[in-house]
C-alpha positions in Angstrom: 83.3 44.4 132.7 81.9 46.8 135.0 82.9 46.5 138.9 79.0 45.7 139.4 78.6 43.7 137.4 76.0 40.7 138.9 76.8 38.2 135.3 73.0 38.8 134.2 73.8 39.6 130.6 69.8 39.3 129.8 68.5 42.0 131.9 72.0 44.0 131.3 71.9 46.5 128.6 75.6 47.5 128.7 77.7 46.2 125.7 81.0 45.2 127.4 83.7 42.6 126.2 82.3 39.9 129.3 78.8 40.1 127.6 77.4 36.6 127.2 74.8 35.5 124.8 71.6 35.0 126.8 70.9 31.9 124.4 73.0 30.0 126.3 71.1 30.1 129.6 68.4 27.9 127.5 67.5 24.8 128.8 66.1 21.8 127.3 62.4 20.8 127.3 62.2 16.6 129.1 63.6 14.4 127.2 60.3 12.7 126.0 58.7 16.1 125.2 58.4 17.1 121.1 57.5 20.3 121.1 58.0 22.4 117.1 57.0 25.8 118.0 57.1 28.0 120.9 54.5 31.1 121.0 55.3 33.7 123.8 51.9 35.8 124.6 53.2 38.9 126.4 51.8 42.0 127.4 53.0 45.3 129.2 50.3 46.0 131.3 47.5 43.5 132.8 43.8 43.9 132.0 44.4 43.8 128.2 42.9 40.4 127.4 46.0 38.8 127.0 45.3 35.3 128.7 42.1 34.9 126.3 44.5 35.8 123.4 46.4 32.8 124.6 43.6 30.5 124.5 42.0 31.6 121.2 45.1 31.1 119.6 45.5 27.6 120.7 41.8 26.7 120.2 42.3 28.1 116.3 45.5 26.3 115.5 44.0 23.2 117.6 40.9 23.7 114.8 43.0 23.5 111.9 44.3 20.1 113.0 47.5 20.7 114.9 48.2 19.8 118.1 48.5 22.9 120.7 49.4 23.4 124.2 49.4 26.2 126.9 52.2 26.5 129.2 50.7 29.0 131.9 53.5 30.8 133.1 51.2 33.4 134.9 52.0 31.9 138.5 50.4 34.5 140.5 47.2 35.4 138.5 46.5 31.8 136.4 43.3 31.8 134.1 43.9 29.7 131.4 42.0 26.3 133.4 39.5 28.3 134.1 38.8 29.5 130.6 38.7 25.9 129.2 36.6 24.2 132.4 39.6 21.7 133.1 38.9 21.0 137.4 41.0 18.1 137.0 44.6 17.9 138.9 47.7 17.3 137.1 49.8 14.0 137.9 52.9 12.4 137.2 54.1 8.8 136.8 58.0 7.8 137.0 58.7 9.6 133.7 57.7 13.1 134.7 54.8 15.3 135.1 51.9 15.3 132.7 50.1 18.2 131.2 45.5 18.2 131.7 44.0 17.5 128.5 40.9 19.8 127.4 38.0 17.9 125.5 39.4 19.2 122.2 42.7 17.9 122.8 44.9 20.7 123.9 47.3 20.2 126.5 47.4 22.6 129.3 50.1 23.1 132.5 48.8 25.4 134.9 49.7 25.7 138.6 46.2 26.0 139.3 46.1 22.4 138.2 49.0 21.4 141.1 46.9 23.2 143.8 44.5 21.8 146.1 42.0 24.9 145.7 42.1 26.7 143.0 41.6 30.0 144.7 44.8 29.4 146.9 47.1 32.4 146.8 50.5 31.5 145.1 52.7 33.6 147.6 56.2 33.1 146.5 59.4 35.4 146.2 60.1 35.8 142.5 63.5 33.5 142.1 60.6 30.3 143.5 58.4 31.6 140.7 60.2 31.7 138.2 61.9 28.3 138.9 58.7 26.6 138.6 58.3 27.9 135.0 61.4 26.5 134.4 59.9 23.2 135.9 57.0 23.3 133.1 59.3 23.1 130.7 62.0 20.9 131.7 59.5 18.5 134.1 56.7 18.1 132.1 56.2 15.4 129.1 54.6 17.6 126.4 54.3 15.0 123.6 54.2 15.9 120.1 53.3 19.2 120.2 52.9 21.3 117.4 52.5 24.8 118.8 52.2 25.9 122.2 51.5 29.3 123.7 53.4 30.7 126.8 51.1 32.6 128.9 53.4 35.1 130.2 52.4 37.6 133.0 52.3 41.8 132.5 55.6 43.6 132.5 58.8 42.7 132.6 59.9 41.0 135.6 61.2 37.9 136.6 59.0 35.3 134.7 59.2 37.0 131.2 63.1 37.2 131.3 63.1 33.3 132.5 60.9 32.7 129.5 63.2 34.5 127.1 66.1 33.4 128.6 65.0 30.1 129.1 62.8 28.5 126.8 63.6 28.7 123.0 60.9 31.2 121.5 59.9 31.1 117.9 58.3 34.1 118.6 56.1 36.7 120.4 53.0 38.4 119.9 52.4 41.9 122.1 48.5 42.0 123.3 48.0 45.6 124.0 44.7 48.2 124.0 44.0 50.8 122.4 44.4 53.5 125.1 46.5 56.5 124.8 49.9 54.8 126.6 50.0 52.0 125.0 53.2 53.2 122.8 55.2 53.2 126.3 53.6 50.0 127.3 54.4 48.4 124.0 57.8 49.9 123.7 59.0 48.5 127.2 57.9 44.9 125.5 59.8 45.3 122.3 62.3 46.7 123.7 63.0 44.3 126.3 62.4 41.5 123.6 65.1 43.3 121.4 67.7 43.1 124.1 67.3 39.4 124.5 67.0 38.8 120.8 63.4 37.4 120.8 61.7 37.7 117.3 58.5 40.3 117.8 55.8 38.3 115.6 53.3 41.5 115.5 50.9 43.1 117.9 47.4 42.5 118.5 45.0 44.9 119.8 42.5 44.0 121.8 39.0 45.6 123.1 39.8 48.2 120.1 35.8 48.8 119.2 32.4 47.1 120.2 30.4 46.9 117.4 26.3 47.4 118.5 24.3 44.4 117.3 21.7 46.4 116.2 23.0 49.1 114.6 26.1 47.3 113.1 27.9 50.4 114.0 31.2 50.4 115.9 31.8 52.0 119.2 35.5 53.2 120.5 34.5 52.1 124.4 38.0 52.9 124.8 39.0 55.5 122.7 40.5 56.1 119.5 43.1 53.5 118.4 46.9 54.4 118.2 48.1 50.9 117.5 49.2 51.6 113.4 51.1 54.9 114.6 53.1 52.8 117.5 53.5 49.6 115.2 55.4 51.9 112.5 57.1 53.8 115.1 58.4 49.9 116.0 58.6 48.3 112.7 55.9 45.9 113.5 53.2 44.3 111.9 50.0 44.5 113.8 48.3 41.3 112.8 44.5 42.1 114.3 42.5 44.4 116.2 40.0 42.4 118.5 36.2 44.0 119.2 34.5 43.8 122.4 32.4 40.7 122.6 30.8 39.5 125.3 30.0 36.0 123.9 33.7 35.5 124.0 33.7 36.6 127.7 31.4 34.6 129.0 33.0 31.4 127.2 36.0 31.8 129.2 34.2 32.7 132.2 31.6 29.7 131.7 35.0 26.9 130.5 34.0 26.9 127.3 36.2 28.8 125.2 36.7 25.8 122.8 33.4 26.8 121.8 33.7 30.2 120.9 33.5 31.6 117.2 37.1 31.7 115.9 36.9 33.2 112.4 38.8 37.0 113.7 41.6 35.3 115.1 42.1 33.4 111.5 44.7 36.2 109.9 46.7 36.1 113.0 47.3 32.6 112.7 48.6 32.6 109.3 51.9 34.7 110.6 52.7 32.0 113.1 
C-alpha cells in the first residue's frame, strides 16, 4: 500500500496487495425497485449529442414494448425533461420517491423535476452531487423496469465514477463526434471504464454527416470521420454513426422526442 494512499481503489490505477474490488462499493437499488438492465450513456467531451442519445435509446426500446427509464445523472447541465415535455414535479409517498411518467410510458428522474424552476442553477460541491445520484438509485421506486439509461455527464469526474462504482452497469455506450480528437476523448472513456471493469458495449458517433434533402448527398459538417480507426485501435464495435437532423433537434427542443423517427437507432439496439 502506498503511504498516500486515500482507499479509493476506483479512481486508483496502482496494482498493490490493499487493492479492493470497486464492485463492492455497489449499492442496492430500493427495495421495491425491479430494474433488469442498466445502460450507462457516457461521453468525454460535452456537445456531442449524448443526452439525445439517451432519450432515443429509451424511446426505441420503449417502442418495441419494453419498459425503459432514464436516470439523469447530469446534475449540473439536466436535459432529459426537457427533451420529452415532462413540467410535472416528482413526489414521494411513505415508500420512497417516484420517478415522472412520459406519455409513452417511460419513467424519468431528473433533478430538474425536484426543483422549483427549472432554470435554477444546481451549485453544489461534487461529493453533494454525486450523493444525490446515489439517491436516484437507492431512493427512488423504479418498478419493473426493463432497461434504463444513465445519463452521465462529460468526462470523468465525480458522477461517472459514482455511477461505475455504484450502480451495477450492464454496460456502456461512448457518444463521441467525428472530429480529429476524438481518439483521446474516447480513450480517456474506455480507459477509465477498463480500470473499473465496466463492459464498453460500442461507440456511437454522432453528427458524423448531414445528408442534403435535395440532393441526397452527404456532407462532413464536421469533417472526415475517424471513428473505425479509433474503435480498432480500442477493440470496439462502433454500433452507428448518427447524421445531422434537424427534425430530431427540434423534437427535443419542442418535448416531443417520443415522436421522432427511430428507424437509425434500430441496429444499436439489437447489441443491448
Amino acid at each position: 500500500m502506498s503511504e498516500n494512499c486515500q482507499s479509493s481503489c476506483g479512481s486508483c490505477s496502482k496494482d498493490c496487495s490493499s487493492r479492493k474490488d470497486p464492485k463492492s462499493l455497489l449499492i442496492q437499488p430500493h427495495a421495491l425497485s425491479s430494474i433488469k438492465k442498466v445502460i450507462g450513456v457516457v461521453s468525454g467531451k460535452g456537445g456531442v449529442g449524448k443526452s439525445s442519445v439517451t432519450s432515443i435509446l429509451a424511446v426505441v426500446m420503449n417502442k418495441k414494448g419494453y419498459h425503459t427509464a432514464v436516470l439523469d445523472a447530469d446534475i449540473t447541465g439536466p436535459s432529459i425533461p426537457k427533451a420529452f415535455g415532462i413540467t410535472e414535479k416528482a413526489y414521494a409517498n411513505e415508500q420512497g420517491l417516484l420517478p415522472v411518467t412520459t406519455k409513452t410510458g417511460i419513467d424519468i428522474m431528473s433533478i430538474n423535476l425536484l426543483l422549483e424552476n427549472p432554470t435554477d442553477p444546481v451549485v453544489w460541491r461534487g461529493p453533494v452531487i454525486a450523493g444525490t445520484v446515489k439517491q436516484f438509485w437507492q431512493e427512488v421506486i423504479w418498478k419493473d423496469v426493463d432497461y434504463m439509461f444513465v445519463d452521465m455527464p462529460p468526462g470523468t469526474g465525480d458522477v461517472p465514477l459514482t455511477v461505475f462504482q455504484s450502480i451495477p452497469l450492464d454496460g456502456i455506450v461512448i457518444v463521441t463526434s467525428p472530429q480529429d480528437l476524438v481518439s483521446m476523448i474516447v480513450g480517456k472513456a474506455v480507459k477509465m471504464a477498463n480500470m473499473l471493469n465496466v463492459p464498453i458495449l460500442g461507440l456511437i458517433e454522432n453528427y458524423s454527416y448531414f445528408k442534403c434533402p435535395d440532393c441526397d448527398k452527404e456532407h462532413k459538417i464536421f469533417g472526415e470521420s475517424h471513428i473505425e480507426e479509433t474503435a480498432k485501435q480500442y477493440g470496439l464495435e462502433v454500433l452507428a454513426k448518427l447524421p445531422i437532423d434537424p427534425a430530431i433537434a427540434k423534437a427535443c427542443d419542442s418535448g416531443m422526442v417520443e415522436d421522432v423517427n427511430t428507424d437509425i437507432m434500430e441496429q444499436v439496439t439489437l447489441k443491448l
